[in-house]
ZADO-1210 file (C-alpha; in nm, 4 decimals, padded with zeros to 6 digits):
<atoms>
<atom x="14.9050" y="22.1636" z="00.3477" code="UNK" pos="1"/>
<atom x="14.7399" y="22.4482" z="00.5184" code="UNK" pos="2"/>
<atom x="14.6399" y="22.7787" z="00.4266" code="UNK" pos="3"/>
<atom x="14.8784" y="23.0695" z="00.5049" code="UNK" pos="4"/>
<atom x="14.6225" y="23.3508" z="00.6364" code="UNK" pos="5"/>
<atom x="14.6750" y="23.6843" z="00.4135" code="UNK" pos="6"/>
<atom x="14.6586" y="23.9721" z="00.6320" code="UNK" pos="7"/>
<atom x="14.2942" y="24.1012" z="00.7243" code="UNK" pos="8"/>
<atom x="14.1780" y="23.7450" z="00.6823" code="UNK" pos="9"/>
<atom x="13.9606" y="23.5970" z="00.9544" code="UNK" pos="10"/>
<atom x="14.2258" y="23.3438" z="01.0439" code="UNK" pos="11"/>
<atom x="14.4216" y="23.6655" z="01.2006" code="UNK" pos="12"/>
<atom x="14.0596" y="23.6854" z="01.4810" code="UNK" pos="13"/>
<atom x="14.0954" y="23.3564" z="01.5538" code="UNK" pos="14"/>
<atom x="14.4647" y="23.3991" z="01.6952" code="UNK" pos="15"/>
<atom x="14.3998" y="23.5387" z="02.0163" code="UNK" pos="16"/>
<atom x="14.1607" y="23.2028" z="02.0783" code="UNK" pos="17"/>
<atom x="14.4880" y="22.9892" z="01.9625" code="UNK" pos="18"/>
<atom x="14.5685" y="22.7544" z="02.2594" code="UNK" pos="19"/>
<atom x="14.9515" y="22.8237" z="02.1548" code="UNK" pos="20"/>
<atom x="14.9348" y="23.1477" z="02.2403" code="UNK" pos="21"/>
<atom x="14.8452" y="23.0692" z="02.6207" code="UNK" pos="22"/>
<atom x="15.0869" y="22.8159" z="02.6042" code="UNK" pos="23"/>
<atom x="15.3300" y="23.0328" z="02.5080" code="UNK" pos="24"/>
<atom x="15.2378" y="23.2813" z="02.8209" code="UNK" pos="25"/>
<atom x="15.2466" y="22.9953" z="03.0357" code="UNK" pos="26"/>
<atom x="15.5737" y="22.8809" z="02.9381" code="UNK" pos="27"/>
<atom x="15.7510" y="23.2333" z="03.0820" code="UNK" pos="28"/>
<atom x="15.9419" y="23.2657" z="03.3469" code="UNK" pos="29"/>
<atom x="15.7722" y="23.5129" z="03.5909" code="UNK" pos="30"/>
<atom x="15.8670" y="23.7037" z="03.9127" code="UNK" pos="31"/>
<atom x="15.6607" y="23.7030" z="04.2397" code="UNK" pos="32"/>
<atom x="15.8273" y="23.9209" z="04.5754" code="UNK" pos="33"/>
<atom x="16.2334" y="23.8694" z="04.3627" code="UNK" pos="34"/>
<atom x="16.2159" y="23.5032" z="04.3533" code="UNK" pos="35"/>
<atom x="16.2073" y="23.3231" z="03.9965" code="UNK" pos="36"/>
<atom x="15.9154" y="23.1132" z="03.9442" code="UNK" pos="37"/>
<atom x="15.9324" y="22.8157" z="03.7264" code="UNK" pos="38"/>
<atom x="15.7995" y="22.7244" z="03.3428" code="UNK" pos="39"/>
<atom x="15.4480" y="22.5599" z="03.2639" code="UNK" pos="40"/>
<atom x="15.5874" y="22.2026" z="03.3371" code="UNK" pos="41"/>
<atom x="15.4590" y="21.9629" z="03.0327" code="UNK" pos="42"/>
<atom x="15.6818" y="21.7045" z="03.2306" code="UNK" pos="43"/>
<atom x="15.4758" y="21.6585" z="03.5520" code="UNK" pos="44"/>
<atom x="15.7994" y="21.7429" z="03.7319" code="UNK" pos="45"/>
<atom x="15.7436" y="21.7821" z="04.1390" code="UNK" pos="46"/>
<atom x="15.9136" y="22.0192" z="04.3534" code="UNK" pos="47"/>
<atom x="16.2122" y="21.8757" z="04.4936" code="UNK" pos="48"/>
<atom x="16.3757" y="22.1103" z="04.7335" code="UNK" pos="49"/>
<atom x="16.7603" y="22.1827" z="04.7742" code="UNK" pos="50"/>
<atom x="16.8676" y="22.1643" z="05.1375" code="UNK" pos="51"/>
<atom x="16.8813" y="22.4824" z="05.2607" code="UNK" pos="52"/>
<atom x="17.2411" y="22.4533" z="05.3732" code="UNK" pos="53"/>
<atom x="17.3570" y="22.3816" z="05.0188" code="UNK" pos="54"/>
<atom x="17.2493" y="22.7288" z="04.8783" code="UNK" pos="55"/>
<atom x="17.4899" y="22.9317" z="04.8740" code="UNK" pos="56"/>
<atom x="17.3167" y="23.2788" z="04.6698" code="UNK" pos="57"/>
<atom x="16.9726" y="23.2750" z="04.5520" code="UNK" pos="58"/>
<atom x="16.6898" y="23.1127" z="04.5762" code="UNK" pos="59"/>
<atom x="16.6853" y="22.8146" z="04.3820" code="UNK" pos="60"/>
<atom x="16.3455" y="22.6380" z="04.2918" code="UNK" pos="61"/>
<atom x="16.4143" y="22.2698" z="04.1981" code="UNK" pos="62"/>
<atom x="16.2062" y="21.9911" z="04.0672" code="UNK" pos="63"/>
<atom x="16.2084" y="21.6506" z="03.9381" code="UNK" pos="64"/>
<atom x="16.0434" y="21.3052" z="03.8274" code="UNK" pos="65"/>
<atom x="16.1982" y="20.9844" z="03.8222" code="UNK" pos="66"/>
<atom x="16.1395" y="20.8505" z="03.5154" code="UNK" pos="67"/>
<atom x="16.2623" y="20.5058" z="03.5740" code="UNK" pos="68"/>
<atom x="16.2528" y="20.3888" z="03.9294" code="UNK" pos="69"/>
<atom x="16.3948" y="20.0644" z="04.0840" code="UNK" pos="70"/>
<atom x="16.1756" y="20.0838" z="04.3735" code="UNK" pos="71"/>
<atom x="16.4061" y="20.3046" z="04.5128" code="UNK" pos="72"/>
<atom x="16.7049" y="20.1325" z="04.4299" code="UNK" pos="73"/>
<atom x="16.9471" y="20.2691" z="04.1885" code="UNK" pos="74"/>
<atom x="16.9945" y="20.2664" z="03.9049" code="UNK" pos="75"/>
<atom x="16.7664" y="20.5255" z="03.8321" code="UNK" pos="76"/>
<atom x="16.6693" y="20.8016" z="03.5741" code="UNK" pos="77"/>
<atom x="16.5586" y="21.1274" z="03.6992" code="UNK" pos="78"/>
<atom x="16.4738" y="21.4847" z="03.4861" code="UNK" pos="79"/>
<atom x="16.5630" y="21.7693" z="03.6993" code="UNK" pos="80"/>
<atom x="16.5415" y="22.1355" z="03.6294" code="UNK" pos="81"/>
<atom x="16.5799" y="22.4447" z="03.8633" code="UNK" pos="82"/>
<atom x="16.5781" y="22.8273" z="03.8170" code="UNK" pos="83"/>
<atom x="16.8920" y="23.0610" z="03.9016" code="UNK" pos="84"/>
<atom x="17.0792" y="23.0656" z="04.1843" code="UNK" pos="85"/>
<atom x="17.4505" y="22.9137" z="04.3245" code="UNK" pos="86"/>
<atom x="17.4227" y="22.6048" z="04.5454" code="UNK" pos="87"/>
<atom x="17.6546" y="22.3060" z="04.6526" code="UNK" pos="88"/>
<atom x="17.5555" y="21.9675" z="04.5766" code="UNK" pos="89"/>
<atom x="17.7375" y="21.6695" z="04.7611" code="UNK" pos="90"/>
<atom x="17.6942" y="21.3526" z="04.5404" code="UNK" pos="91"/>
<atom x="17.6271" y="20.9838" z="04.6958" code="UNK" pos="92"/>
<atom x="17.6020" y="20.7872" z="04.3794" code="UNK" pos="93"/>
<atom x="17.8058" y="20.8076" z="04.1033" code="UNK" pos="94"/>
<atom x="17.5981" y="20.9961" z="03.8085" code="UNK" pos="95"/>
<atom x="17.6200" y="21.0689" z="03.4031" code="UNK" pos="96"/>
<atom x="17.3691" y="21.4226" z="03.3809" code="UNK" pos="97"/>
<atom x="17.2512" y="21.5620" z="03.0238" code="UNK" pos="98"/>
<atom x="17.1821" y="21.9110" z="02.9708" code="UNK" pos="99"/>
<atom x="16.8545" y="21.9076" z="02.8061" code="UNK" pos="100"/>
<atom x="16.7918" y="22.2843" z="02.8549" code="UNK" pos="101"/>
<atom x="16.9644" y="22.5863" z="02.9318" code="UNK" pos="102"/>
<atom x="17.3131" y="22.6146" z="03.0988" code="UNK" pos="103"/>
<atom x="17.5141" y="22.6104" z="03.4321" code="UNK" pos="104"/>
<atom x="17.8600" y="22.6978" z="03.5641" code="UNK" pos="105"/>
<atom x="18.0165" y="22.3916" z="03.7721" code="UNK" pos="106"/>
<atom x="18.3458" y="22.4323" z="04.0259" code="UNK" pos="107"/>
<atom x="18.4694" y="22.0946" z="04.1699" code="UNK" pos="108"/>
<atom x="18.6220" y="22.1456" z="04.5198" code="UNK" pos="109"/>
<atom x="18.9294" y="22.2341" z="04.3010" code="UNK" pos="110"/>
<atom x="18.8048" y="22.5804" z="04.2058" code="UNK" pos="111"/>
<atom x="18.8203" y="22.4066" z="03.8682" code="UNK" pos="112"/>
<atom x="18.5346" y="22.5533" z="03.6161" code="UNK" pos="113"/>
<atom x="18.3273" y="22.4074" z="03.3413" code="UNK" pos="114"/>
<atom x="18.0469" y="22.5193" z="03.1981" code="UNK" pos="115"/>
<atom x="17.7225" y="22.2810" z="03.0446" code="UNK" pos="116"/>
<atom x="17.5219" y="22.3895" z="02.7984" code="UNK" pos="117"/>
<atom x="17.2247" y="22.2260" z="02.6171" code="UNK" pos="118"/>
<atom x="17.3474" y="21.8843" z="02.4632" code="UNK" pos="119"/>
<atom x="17.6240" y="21.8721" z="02.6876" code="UNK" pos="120"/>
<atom x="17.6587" y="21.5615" z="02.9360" code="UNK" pos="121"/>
<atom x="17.8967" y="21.5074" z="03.2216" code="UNK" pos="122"/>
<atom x="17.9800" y="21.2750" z="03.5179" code="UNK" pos="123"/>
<atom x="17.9705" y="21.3207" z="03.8640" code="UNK" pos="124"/>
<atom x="18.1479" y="21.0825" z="04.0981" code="UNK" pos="125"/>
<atom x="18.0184" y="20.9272" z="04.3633" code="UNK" pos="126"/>
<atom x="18.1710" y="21.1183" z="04.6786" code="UNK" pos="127"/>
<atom x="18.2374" y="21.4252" z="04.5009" code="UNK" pos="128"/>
<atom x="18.0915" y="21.7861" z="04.5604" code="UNK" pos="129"/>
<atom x="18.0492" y="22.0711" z="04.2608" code="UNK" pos="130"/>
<atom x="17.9002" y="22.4230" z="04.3225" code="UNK" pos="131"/>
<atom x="17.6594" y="22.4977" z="04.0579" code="UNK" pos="132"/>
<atom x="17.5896" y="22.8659" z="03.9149" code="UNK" pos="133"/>
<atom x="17.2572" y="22.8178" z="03.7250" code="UNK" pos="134"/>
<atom x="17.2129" y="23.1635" z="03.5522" code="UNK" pos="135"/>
<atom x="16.8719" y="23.1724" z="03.4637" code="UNK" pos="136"/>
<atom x="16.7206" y="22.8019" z="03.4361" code="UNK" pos="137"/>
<atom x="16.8675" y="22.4698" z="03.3349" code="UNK" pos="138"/>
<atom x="16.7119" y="22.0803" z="03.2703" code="UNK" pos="139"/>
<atom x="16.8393" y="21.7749" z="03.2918" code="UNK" pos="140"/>
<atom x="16.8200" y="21.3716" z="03.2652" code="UNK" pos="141"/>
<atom x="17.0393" y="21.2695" z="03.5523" code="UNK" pos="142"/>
<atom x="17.1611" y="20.8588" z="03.5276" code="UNK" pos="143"/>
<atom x="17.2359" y="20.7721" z="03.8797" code="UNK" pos="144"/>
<atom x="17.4383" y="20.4631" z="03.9921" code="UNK" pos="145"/>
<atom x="17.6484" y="20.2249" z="04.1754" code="UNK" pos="146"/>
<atom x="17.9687" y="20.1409" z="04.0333" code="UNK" pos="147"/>
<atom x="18.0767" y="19.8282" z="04.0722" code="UNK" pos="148"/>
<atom x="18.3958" y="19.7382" z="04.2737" code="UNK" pos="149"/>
<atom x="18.6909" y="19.6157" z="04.1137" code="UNK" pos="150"/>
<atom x="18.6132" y="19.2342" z="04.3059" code="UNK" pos="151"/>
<atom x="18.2598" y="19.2152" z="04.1068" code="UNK" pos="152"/>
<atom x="18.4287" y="19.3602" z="03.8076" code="UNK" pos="153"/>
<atom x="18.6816" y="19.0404" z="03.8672" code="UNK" pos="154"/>
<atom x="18.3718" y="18.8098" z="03.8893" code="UNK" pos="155"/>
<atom x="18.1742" y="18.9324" z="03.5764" code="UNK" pos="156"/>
<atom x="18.4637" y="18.9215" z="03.3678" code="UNK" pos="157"/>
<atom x="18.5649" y="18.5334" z="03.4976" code="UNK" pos="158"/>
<atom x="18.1829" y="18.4365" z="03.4655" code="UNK" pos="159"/>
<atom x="18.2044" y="18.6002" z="03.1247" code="UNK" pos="160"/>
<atom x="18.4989" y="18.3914" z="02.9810" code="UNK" pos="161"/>
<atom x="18.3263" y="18.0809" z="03.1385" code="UNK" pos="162"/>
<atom x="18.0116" y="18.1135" z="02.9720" code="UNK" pos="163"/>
<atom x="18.1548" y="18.2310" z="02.6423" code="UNK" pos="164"/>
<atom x="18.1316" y="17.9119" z="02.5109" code="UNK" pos="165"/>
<atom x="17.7900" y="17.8129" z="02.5560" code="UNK" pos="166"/>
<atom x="17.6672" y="18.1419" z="02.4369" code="UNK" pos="167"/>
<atom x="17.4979" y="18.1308" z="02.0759" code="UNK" pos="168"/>
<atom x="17.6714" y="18.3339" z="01.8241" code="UNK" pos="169"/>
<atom x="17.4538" y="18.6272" z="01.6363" code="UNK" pos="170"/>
<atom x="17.2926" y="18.5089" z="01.2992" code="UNK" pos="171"/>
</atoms>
């Protein structure tokens, strides 16, 4: 175990030369001419700019990393995070998103409200379009898909009692 510096000790100089502190400075949000600027990224996230004509108040920087990529080709993982603002987003694929950090306020077309905090994980359907509020800043892993139609869903489950069989049971 380490030492615990007493106060006055020499540990207390070598503080201000602690890479934690700068890491902690880094990680702050700052403000340049009103518009948020986003965290130290330790995720190698890249900016990934919401269309214009889906911001609705604000001015929203977004970024993101695909973290498992099928060639383009879904599925795919993705982290996302953004700073405040209120946009729409219109989704294509159908997908499951975890709040890893911070919170938003989502409104289906509805004018129904829910609000995601931190540990929280919802799904969007494919065709579907929420408003998000983000407050201040929010993160996410986003799990974006295809669902299957109810024909292949027929198929897999035939092909499944087929080959049932012939499968080995677990030891």
């Amino acid at each position: 175990m380490g030492k615990v510096p007493q106060q006055g000790d020499a540990a207390d100089e070598l503080a201000a030369d602690d890479p934690t502190v700068e890491l902690e400075v880094l990680e702050q949000t700052i403000s340049i001419d009103g518009a948020r600027e986003l965290r130290f990224d330790p995720h190698d996230l890249t900016p990934a700019p919401i269309p214009r004509a889906w911001i609705v108040e604000g001015n929203p920087a977004a970024r993101d990393r695909r973290l498992v990529d099928n060639g383009g080709r879904l599925p795919r993982t993705t982290m996302w995070d953004c700073t405040a603002g209120r946009f729409d987003w219109v989704y294509e694929f159908d997908e499951v998103a975890h709040v890893l950090e911070g919170l938003v306020i989502i409104e289906d077309t509805a004018g129904v409200r829910r609000m995601l905090h931190s540990g929280d994980t919802f799904l969007f359907p494919a065709g579907s379009r929420y408003q998000w509020t983000v407050p201040n800043y929010v993160r996410k892993i986003a799990f974006s898909y295809s669902p299957l139609s109810r024909e292949r869903r027929l198929i897999n489950g035939i092909v499944e009692c087929l080959t049932a069989p012939f499968r080995r049971k677990p030891a």
